[in-house]
OpenMM code with the backbone's topology and positions (N, CA, C; nanometers):
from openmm import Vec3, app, unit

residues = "UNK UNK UNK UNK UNK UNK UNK UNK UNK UNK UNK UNK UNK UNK UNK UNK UNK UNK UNK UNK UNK UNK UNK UNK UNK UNK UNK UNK UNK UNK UNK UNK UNK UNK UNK UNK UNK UNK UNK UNK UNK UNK UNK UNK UNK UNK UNK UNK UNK UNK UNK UNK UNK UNK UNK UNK UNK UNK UNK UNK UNK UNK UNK UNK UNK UNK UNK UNK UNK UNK UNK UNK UNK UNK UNK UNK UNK UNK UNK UNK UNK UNK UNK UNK UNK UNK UNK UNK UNK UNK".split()
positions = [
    Vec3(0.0854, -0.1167, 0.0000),
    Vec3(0.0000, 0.0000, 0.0000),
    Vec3(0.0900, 0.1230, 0.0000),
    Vec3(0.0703, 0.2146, -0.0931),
    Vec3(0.1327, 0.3489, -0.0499),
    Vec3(0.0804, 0.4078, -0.0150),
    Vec3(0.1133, 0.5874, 0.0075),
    Vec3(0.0962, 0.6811, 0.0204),
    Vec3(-0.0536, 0.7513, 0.0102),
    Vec3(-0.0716, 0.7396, -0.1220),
    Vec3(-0.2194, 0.7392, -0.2086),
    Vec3(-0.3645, 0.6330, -0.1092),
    Vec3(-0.2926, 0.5715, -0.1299),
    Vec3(-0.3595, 0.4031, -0.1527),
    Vec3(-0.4132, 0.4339, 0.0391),
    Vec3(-0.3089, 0.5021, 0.1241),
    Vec3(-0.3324, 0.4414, 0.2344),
    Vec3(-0.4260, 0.5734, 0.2781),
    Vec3(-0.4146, 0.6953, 0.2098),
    Vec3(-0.4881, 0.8088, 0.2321),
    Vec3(-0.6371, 0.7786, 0.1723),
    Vec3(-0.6465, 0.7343, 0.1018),
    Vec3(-0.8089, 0.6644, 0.0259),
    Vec3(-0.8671, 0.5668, 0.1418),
    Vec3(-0.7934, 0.4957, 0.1893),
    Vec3(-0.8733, 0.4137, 0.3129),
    Vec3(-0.9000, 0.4713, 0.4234),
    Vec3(-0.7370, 0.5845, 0.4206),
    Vec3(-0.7975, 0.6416, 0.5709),
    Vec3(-0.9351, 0.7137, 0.5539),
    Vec3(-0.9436, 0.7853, 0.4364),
    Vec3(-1.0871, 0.8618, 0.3698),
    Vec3(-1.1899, 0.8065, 0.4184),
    Vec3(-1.1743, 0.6640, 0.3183),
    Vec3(-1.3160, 0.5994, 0.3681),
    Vec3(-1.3639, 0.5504, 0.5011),
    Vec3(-1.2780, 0.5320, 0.5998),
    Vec3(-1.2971, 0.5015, 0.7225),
    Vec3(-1.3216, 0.5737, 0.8164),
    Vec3(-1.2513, 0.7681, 0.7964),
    Vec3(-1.2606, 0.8413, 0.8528),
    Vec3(-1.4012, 0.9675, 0.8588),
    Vec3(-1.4719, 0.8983, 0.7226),
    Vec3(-1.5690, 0.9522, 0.6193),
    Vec3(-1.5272, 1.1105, 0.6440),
    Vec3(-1.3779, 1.1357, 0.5578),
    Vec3(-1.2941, 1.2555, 0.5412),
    Vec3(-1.3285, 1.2511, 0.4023),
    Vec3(-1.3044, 1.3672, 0.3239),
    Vec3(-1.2505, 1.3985, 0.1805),
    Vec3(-1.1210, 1.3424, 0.1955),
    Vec3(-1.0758, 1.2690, 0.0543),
    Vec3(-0.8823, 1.2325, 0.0440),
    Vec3(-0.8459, 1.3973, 0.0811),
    Vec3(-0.8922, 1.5298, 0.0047),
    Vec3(-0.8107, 1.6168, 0.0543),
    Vec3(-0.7715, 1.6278, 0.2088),
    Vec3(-0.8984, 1.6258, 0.2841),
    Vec3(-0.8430, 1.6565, 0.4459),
    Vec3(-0.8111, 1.5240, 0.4985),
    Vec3(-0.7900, 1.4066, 0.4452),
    Vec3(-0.7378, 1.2900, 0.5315),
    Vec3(-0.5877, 1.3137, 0.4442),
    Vec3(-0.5389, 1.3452, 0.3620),
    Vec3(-0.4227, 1.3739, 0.2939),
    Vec3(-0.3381, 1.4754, 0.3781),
    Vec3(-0.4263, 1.5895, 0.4175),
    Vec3(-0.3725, 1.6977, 0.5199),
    Vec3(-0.3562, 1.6962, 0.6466),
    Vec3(-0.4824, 1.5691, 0.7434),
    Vec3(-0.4433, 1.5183, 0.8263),
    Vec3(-0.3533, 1.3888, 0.8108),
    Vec3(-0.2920, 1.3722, 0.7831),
    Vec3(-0.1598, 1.2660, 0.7463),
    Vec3(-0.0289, 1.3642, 0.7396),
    Vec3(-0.0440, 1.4123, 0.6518),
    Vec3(0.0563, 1.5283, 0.6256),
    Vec3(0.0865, 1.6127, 0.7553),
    Vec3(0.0129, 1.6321, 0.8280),
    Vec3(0.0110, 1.7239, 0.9763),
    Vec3(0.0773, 1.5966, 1.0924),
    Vec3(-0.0106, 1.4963, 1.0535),
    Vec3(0.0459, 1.3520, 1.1504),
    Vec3(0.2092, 1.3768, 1.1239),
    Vec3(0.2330, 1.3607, 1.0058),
    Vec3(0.3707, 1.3051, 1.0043),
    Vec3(0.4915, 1.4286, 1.0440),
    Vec3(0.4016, 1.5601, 0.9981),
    Vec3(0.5121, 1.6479, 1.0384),
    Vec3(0.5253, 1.6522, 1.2105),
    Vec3(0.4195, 1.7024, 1.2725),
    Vec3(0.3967, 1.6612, 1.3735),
    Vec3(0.5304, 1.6081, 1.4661),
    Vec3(0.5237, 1.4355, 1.4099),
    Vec3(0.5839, 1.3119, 1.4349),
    Vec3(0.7641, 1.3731, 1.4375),
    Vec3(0.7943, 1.4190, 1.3462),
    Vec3(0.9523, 1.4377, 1.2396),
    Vec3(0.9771, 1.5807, 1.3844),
    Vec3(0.8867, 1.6954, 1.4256),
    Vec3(0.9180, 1.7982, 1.4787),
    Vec3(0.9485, 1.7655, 1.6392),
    Vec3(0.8164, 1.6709, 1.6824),
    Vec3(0.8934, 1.6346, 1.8063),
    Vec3(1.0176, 1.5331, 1.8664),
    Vec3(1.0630, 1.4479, 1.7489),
    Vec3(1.1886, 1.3578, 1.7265),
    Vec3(1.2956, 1.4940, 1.6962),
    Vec3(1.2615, 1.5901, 1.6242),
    Vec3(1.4023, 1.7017, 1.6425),
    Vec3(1.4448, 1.7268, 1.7660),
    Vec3(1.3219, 1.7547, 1.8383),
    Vec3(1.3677, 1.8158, 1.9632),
    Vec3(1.3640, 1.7452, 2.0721),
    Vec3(1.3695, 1.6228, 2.0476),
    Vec3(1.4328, 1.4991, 2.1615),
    Vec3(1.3497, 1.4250, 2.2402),
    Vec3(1.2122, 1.4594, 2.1920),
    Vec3(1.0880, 1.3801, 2.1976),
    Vec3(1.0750, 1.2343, 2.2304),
    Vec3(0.9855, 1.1629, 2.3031),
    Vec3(0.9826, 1.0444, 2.2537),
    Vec3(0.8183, 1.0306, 2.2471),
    Vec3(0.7643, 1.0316, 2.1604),
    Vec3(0.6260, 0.9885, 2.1151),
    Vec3(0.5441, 0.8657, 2.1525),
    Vec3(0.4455, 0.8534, 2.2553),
    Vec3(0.3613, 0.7476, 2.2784),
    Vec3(0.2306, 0.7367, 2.2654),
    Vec3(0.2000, 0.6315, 2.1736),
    Vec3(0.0405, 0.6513, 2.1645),
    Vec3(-0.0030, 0.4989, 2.2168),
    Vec3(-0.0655, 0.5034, 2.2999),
    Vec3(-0.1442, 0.4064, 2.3477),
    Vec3(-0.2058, 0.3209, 2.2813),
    Vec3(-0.1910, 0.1796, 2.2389),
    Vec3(-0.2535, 0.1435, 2.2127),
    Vec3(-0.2308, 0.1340, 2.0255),
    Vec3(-0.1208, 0.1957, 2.0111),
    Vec3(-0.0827, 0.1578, 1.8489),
    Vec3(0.1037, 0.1730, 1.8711),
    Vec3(0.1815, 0.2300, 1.9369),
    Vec3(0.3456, 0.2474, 1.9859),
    Vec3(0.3899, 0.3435, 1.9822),
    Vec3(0.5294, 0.3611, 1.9517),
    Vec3(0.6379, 0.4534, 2.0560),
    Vec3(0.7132, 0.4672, 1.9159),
    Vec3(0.7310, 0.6195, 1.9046),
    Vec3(0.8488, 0.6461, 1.8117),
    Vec3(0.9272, 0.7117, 1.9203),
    Vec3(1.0690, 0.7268, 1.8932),
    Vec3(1.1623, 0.7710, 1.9454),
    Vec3(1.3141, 0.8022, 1.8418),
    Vec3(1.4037, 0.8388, 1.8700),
    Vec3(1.4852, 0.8521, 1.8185),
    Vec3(1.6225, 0.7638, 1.9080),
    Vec3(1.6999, 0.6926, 1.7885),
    Vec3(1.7893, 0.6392, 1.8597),
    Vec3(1.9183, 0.6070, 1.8234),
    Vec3(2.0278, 0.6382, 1.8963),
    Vec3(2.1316, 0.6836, 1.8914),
    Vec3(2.2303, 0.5617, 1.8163),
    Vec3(2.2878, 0.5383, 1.6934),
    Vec3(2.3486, 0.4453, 1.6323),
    Vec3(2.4940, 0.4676, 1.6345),
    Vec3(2.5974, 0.4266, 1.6637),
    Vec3(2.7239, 0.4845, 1.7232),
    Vec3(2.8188, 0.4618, 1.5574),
    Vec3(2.8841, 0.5138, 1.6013),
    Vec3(2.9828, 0.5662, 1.4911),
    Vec3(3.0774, 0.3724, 1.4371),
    Vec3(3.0467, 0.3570, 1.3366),
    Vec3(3.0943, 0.2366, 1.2977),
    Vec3(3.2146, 0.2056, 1.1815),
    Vec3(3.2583, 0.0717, 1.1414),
    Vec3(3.3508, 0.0978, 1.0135),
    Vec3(3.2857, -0.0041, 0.9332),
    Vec3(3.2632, 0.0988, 0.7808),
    Vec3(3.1972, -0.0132, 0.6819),
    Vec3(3.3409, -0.0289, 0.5789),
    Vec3(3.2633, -0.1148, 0.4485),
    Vec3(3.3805, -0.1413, 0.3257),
    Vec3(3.2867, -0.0408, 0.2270),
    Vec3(3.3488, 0.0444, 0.1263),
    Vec3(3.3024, 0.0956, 0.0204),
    Vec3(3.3017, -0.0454, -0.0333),
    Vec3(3.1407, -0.0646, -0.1467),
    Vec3(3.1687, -0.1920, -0.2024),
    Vec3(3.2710, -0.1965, -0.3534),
    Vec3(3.2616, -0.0073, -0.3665),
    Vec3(3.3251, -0.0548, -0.5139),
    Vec3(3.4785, -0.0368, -0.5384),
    Vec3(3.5227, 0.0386, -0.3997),
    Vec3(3.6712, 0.0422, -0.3578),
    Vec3(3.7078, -0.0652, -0.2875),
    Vec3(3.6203, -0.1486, -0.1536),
    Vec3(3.6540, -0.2269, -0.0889),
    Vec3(3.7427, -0.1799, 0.0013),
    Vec3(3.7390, -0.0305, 0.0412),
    Vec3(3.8456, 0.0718, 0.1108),
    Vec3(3.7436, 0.0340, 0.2492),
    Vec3(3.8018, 0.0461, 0.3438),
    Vec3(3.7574, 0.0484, 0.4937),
    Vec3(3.7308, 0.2444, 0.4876),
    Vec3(3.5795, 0.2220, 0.5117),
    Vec3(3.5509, 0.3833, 0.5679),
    Vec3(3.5023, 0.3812, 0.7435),
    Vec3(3.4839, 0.4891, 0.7531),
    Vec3(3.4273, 0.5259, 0.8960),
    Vec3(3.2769, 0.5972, 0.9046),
    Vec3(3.1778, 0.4817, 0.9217),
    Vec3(3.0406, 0.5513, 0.9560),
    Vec3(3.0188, 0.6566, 1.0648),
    Vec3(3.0253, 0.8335, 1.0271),
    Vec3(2.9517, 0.8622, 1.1746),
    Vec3(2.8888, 0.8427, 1.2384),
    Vec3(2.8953, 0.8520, 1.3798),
    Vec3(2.7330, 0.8508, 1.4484),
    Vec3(2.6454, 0.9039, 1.3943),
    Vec3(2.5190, 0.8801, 1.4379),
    Vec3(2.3982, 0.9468, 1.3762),
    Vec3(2.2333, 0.9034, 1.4718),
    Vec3(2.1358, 0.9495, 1.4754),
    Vec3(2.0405, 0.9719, 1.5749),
    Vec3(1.9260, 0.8972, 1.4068),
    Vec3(1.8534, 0.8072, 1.4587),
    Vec3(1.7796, 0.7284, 1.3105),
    Vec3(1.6494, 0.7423, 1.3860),
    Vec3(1.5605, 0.7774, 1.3222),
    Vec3(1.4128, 0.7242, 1.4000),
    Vec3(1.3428, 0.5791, 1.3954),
    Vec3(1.2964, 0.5463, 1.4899),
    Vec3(1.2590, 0.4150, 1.4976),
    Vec3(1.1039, 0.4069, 1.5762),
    Vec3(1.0765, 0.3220, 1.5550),
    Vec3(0.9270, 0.2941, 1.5801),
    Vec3(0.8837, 0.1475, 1.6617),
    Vec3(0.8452, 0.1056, 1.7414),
    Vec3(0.7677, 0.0051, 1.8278),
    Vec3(0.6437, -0.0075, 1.8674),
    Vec3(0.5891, -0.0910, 1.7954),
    Vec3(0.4789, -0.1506, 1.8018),
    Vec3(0.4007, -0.1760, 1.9172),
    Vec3(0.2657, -0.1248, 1.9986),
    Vec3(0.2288, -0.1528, 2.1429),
    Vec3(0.1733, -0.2803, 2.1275),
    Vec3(0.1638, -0.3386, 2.2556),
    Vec3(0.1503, -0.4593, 2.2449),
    Vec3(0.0249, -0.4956, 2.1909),
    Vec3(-0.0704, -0.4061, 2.2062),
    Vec3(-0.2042, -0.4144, 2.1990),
    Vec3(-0.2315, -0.4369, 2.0627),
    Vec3(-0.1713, -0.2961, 1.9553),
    Vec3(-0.1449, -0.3537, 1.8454),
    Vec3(-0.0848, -0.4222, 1.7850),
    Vec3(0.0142, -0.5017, 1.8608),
    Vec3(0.0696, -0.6213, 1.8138),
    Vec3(-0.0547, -0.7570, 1.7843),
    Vec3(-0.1494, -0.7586, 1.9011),
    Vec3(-0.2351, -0.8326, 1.9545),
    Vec3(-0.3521, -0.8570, 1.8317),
    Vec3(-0.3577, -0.7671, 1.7283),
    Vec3(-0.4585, -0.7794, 1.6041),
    Vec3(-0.4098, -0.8620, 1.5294),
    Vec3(-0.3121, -0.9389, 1.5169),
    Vec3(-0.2786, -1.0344, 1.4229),
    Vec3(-0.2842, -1.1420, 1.4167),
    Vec3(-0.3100, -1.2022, 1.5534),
    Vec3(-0.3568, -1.3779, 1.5244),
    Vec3(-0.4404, -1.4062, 1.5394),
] * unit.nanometer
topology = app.Topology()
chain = topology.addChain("A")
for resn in residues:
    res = topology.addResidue(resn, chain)
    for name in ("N", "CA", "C"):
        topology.addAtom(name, app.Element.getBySymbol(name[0]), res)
């Protein structure tokens, strides 16, 4: 499902226009991205937890040099599933 695809269901479920379920998505996600800048950790009850999390500075291979580089650290967003919504699947 994309983007499109997942804004048309939210439509029909939300009995929104695609425009304002497109804009509420669009607001969701910025939302989401503004409080992970500022060191947030996001919990919603009952669907999970975004947070941001800290990946430490590593050494990869370029594949087409095969040269040893050095990954910086870097802060990745990540997401966890509540249990509850884990619980809809079997």
């Amino acid at each position: 499902m994309n983007k499109q695809q997942f804004i048309k269901a939210f439509a029909d479920k939300a009995n929104f226009t695609q425009k304002d379920a497109g804009i509420a998505f669009d607001a969701m996600a910025s939302t989401i991205v503004d409080a992970l800048k500022e060191g947030e950790k996001i919990q919603i009850a009952g669907f999970g937890t975004f947070e941001l999390k800290k990946r430490p500075a590593r050494e990869g291979i370029n594949p087409s040099t095969k040269e040893k580089v050095t990954i910086p650290a870097q802060n990745v967003p990540n997401f966890k599933f509540g249990n509850s919504f884990k619980g809809n699947f079997n």
